[in-house]
C-alpha positions as CSV (number, residue, x, y, z in Angstrom):
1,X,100.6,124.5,102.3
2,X,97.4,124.6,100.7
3,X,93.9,123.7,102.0
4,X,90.6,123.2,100.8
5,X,87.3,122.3,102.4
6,X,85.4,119.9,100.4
7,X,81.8,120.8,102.4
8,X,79.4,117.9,100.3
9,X,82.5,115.6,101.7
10,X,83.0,116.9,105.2
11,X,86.7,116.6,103.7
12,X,89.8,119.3,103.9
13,X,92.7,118.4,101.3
14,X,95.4,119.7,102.0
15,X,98.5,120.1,99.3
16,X,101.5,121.7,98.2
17,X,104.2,121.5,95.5
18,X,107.9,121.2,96.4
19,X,110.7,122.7,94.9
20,X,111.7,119.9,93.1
21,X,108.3,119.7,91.4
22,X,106.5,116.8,93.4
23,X,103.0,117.3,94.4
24,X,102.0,116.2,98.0
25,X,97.8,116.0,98.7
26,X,97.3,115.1,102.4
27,X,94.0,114.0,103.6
28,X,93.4,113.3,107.6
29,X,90.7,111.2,107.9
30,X,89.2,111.1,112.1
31,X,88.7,107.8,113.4
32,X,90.9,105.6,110.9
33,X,93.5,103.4,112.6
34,X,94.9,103.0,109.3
35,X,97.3,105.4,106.5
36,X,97.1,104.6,103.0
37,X,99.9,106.4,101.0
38,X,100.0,105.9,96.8
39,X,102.9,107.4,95.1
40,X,102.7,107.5,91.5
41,X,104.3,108.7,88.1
42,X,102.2,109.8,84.8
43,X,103.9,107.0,83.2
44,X,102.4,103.8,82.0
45,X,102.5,100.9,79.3
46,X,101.7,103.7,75.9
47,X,104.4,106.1,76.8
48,X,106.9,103.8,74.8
49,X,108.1,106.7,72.5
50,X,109.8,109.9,73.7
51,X,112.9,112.6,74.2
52,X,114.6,111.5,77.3
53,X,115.3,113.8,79.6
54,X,118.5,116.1,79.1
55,X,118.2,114.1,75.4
56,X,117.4,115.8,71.9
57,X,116.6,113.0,69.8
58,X,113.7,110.7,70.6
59,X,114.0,106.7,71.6
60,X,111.3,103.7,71.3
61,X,111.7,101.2,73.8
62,X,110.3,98.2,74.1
63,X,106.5,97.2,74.9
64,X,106.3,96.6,78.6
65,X,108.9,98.6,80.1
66,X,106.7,100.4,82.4
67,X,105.4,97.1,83.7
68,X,109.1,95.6,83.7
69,X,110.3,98.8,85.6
70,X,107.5,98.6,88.5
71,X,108.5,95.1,89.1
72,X,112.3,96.1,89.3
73,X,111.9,99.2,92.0
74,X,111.4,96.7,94.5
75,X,115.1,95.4,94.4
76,X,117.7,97.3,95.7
77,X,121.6,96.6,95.6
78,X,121.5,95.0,99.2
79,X,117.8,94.5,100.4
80,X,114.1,94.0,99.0
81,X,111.4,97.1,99.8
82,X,108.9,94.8,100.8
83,X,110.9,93.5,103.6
84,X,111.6,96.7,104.9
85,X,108.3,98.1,104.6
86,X,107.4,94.6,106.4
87,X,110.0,95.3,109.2
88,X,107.9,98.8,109.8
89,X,104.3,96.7,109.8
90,X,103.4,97.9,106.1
91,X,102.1,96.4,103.5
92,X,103.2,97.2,100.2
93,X,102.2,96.3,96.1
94,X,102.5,98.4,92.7
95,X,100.3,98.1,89.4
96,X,101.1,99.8,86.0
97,X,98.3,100.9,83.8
98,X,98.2,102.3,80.3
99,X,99.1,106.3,81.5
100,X,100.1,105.6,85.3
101,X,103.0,103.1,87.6
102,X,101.7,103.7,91.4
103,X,103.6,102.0,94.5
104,X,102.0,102.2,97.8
105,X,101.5,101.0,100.9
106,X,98.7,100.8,104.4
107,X,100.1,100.8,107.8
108,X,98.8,101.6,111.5
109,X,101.9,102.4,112.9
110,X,105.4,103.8,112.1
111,X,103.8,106.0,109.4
112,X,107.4,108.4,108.8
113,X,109.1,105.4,108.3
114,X,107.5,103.6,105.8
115,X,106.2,107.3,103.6
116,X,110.3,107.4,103.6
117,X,110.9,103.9,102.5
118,X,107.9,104.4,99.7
119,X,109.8,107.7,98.6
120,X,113.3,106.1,98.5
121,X,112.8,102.9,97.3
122,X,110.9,104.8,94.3
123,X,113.6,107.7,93.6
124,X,116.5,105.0,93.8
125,X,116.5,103.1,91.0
126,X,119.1,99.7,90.9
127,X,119.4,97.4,87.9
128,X,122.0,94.8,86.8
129,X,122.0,92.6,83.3
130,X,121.8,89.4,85.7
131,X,118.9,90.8,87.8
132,X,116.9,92.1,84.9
133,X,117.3,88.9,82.7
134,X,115.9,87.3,86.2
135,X,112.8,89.3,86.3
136,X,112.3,88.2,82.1
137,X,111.7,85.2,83.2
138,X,108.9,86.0,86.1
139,X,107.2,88.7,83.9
140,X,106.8,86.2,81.1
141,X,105.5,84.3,83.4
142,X,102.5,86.3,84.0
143,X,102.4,87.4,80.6
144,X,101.3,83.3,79.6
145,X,99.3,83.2,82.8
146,X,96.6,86.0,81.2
147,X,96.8,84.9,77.9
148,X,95.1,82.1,79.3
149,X,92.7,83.7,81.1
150,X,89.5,84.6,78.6
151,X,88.4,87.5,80.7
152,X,91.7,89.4,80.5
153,X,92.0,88.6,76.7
154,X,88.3,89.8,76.2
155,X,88.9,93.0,78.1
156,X,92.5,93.7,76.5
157,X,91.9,92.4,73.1
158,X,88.9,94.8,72.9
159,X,90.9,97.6,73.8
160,X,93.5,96.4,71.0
161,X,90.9,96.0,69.0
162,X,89.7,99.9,69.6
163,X,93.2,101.5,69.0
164,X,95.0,99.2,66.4
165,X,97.3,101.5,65.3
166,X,97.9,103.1,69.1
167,X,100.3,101.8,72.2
168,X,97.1,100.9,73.4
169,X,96.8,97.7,71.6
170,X,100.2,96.6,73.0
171,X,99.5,94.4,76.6
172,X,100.3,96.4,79.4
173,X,103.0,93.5,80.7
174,X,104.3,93.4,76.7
175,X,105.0,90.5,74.9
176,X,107.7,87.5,75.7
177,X,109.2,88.9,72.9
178,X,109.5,92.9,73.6
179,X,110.5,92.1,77.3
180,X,113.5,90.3,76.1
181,X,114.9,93.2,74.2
182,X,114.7,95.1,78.0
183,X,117.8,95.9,79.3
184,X,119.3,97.7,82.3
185,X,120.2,100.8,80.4
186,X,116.6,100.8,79.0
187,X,115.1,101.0,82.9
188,X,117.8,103.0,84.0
189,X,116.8,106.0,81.1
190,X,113.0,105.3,81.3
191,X,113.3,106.3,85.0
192,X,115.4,109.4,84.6
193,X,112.7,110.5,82.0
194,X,110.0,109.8,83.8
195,X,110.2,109.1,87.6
196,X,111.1,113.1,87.8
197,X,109.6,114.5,90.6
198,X,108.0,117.0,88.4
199,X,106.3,114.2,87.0
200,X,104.9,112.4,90.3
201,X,102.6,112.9,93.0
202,X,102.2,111.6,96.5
203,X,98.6,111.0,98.3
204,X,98.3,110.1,101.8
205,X,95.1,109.7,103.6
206,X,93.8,108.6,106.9
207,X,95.7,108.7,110.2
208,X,98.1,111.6,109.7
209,X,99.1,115.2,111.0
210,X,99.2,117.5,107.7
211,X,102.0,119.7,108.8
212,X,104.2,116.9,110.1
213,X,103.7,114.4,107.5
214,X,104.9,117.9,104.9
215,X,107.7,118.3,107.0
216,X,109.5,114.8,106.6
217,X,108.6,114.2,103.1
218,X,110.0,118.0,102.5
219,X,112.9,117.0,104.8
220,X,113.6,113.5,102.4
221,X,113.6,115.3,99.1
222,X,116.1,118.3,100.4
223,X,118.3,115.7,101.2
224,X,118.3,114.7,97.1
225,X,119.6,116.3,94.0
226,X,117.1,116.2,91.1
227,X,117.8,117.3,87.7
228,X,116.0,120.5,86.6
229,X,112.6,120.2,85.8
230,X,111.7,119.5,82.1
231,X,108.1,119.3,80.1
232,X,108.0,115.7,79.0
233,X,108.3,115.6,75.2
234,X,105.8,111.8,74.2
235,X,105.6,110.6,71.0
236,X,102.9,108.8,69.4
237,X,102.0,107.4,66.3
238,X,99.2,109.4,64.1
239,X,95.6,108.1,64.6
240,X,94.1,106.8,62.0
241,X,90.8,106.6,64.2
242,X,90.1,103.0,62.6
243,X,88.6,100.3,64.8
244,X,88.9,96.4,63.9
245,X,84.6,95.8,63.7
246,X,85.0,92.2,64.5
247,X,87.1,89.5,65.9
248,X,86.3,86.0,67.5
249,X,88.8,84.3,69.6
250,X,88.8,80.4,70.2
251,X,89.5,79.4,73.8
252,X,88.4,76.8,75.9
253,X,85.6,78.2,77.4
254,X,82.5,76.6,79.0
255,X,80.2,79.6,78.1
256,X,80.9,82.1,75.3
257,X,82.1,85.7,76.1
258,X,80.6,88.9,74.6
259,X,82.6,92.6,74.5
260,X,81.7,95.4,72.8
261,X,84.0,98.5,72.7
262,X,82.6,101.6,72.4
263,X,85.3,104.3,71.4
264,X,85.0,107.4,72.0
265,X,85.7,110.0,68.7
266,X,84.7,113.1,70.1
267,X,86.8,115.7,71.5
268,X,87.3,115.7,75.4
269,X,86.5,118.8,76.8
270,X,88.6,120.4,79.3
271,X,89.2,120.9,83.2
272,X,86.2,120.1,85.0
273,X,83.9,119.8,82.0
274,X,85.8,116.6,81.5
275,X,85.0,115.3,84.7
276,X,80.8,116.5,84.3
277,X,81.2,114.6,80.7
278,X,82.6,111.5,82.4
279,X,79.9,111.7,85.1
280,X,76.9,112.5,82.6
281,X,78.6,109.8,80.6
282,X,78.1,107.2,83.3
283,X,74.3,108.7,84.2
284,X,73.7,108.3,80.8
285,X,74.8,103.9,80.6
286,X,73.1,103.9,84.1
287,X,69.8,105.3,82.6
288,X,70.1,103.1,79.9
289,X,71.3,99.5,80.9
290,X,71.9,99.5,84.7
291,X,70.8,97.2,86.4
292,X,67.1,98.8,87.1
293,X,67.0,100.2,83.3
294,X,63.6,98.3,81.8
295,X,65.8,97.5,79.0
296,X,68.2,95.4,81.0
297,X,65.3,93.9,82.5
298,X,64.0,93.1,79.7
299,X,67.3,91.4,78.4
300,X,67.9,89.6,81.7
301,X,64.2,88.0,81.7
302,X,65.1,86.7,77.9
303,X,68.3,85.4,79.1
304,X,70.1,87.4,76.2
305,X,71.9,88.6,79.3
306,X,72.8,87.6,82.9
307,X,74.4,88.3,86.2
308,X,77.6,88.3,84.7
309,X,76.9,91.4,82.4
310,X,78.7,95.0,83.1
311,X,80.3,97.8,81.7
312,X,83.5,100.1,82.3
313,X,83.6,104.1,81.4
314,X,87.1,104.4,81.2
315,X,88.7,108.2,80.3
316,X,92.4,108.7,80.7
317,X,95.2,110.3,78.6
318,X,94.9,110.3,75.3
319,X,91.9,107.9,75.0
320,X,88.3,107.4,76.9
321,X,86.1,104.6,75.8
322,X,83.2,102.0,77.2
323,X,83.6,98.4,77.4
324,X,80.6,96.3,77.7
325,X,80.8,92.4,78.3
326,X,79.4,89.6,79.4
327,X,79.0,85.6,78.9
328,X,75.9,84.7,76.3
329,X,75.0,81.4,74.8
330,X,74.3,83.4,71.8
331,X,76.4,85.9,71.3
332,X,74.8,87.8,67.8
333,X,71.8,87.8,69.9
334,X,73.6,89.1,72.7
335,X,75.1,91.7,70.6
336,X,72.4,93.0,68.4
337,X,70.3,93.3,71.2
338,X,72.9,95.7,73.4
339,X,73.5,97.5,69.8
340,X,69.5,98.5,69.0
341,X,69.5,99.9,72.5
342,X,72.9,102.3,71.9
343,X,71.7,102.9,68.5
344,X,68.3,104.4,69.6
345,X,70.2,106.0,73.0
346,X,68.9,109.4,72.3
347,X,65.1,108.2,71.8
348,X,65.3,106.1,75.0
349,X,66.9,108.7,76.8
350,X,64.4,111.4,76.2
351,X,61.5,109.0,77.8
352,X,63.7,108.5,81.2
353,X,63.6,111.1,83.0
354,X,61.2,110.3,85.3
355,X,64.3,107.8,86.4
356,X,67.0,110.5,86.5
357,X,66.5,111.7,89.8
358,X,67.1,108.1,91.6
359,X,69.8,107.6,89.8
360,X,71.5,110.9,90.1
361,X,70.9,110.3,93.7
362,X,72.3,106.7,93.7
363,X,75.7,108.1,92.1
364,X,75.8,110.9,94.4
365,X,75.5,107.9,97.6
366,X,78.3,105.8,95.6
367,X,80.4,108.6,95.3
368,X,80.1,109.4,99.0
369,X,80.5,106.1,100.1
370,X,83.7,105.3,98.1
371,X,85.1,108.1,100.8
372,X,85.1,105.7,103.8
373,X,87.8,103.6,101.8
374,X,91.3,105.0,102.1
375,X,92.2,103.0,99.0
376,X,89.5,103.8,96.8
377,X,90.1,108.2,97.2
378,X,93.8,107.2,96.9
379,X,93.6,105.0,93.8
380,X,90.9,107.1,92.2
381,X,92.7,110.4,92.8
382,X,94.1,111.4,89.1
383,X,95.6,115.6,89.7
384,X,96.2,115.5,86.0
385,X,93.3,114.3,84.3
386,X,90.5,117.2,84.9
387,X,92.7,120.5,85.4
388,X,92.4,121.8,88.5
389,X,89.5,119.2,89.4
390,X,89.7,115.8,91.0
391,X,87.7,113.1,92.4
392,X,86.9,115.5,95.4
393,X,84.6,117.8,93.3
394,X,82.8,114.8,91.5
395,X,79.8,115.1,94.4
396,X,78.9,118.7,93.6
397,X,79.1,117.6,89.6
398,X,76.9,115.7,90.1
399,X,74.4,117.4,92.1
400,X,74.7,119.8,88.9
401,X,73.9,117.8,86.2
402,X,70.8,117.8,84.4
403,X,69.0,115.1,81.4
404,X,70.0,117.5,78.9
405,X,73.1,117.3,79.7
406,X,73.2,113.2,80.1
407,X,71.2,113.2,76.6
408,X,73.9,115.9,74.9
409,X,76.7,114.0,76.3
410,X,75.3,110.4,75.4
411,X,74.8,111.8,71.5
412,X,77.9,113.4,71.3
413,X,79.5,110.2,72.4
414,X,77.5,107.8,70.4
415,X,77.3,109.5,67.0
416,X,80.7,109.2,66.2
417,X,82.2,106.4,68.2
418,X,83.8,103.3,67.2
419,X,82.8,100.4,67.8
420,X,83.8,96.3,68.1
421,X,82.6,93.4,68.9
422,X,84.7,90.2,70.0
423,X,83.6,86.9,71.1
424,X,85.6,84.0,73.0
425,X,83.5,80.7,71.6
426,X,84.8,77.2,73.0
427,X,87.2,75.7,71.3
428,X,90.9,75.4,70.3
């Protein structure tokens, strides 16, 4: 087993690689009560095209599987996970997201029994026609509940609107349409494919003994037989790198919404350069229009903005982009005020950096802070993303960064991005 002291943190990680491919990161945190465990497969809602494994000729399944498939782990032939993680004193939930399905759980006691029944219930997949066609009918369900809901749809339908020829303009959950194509054979080879242990990790963090937590999740997986390891063969669609410029959405609203999506045309560099582009990224829309930026100020004292205003930096596989939103009685005014700003970025930029060093600092203090929450280093933990970086360098990044490299970043970014702008205006 591997460690490595994290000294900015005050943190030792400690991790190793089974046989079977699985990667294990163990984290003892002193003084927590409580254990936060996440396991998770790089699988999400665009990974709707590929080579199954032990296959030679690629499949498309439906829109949502990856969403439908979370749901179904839960059920098992005789009993439901979340009762036995209840009869152990855990709690348990799952989410799917466009590259990742995670299932985890928090408990203060009976920590080797609950890490087993989050491994097993994971690696033991059970599906029947009746019990999938059940599940149709909850999933569209939630499906209807956020097409209702104007902040999902303004958040969503920008992203669609970003990546119209992508998986990434399908809804994570699909459509009541796609989901009723799913069946039992479709789950069954999705998690073959893709719930390898070669192709999942495991993170546990707070109360825990390193060597003995490695010991029973090592014990647990000798007991299995896994296929041999494979490389994952994805397909996707070729990029046409359009963006739909504009789209306005009737709901009934009391306010109207605002979203502009920024995305991101530039090539991603690699390893830990991607994580100090992510970081410089997010000094950068910090400098610019966070929440002590004069500019923001400005907007907020016109009312062209308000407390409901925010933006997401968002970098995963095969996609990174910035959503900006917020509710506006005017929404052109809203928008060609946010737009001037990122269109003079670089200008505005060069005459801030007598504020870099507060907000370097005040990123380095969130960054540090998020480390007293077991579920935000769990959640936020991606082994994939950066190369041999994580979250757990981020501080030191930081600490390293300079304006030129915010204002190179910021340029890069900007001069060749996509961009769209959706509204939500009352109505029906």
């Amino acid at each position: 087993m591997k460690s490595k002291h994290y000294s900015d943190l005050g943190e030792t990680l400690y991790s190793e690689t089974l046989d079977n491919g699985l990667r294990v990161y163990l984290l003892p945190k002193a003084g927590f009560h409580k254990t936060y465990a996440v396991m998770t497969t790089d699988y999400g809602s665009i990974d709707q095209s590929f080579v199954p494994l032990d296959g030679t000729e690629a499949v498309t399944q439906p829109a949502g599987i990856a969403h439908f498939l979370e749901h179904k782990m839960f059920e098992k032939a005789d009993h439901d996970a979340f009762d036995t993680f209840a009869h152990f004193g855990g709690s348990s939930n799952a989410f799917t997201s466009y590259t990742h399905t995670s299932y985890l759980f928090s408990a203060t006691h009976h920590l080797k029994e609950n890490l087993e029944t989050l491994i097993d219930f994971v690696q033991d997949p059970y599906f029947t026609a009746q019990t999938v066609n059940k599940e149709k009918g909850i999933i569209g369900q939630e499906i209807q509940m956020y097409e209702d809901d104007p902040n999902s749809r303004a958040y969503f339908g920008t992203i669609a609107n970003l990546y119209p020829d992508q998986p990434l303009a399908d809804d994570i959950a699909g459509t009541l349409a796609s989901i009723d194509k799913i069946k039992a054979a479709d789950l069954y080879l999705a998690h073959k494919t893709f719930y390898h242990p070669s192709n999942m990790s495991l993170f546990v963090v707070g109360r825990l003994e390193p060597t003995e937590t490695l010991a029973w999740v090592k014990a647990d997986q000798a007991a299995k037989q896994f296929a041999k390891p494979a490389p994952i063969k994805r397909i996707l669609p070729s990029d046409t790198h359009q963006v739909i410029a504009h789209k306005k959405l009737l709901m009934p609203v009391e306010r109207p919404k605002a979203t502009i999506g920024i995305r991101g045309m530039d090539d991603l560099p690699t390893g830990i350069d991607r994580l100090k582009y992510e970081d410089a990224l997010s000094l950068g829309f910090t400098l610019l229009l966070g929440e002590t930026a004069p500019d923001f100020l400005s907007l907020y004292d016109q009312g062209i903005i308000d407390d409901s205003f925010g933006y997401n930096i968002e970098l995963q596989r095969g996609a990174h982009h910035v959503i900006m939103a917020g509710e506006a009685e005017d929404p052109q005014t809203f928008e060609n005020a946010i737009m001037d700003i990122l269109h003079h970025a670089t200008d505005k930029l060069a005459t801030a950096s007598d504020r870099f060093e507060a907000v370097q600092r005040e990123a380095i203090g969130s960054t540090l802070s998020s480390f007293n929450s077991l579920e935000a280093i769990a959640n936020q933990f991606d082994d994939r993303l950066y190369g041999d970086a994580t979250l757990f360098d981020e501080v030191s990044v930081i600490k390293r960064l300079t304006m030129n490299d915010v204002i190179q970043t910021m340029t890069q970014f900007l001069s060749t991005a996509g961009i769209s702008l959706q509204e939500i205006v009352p109505g029906h």
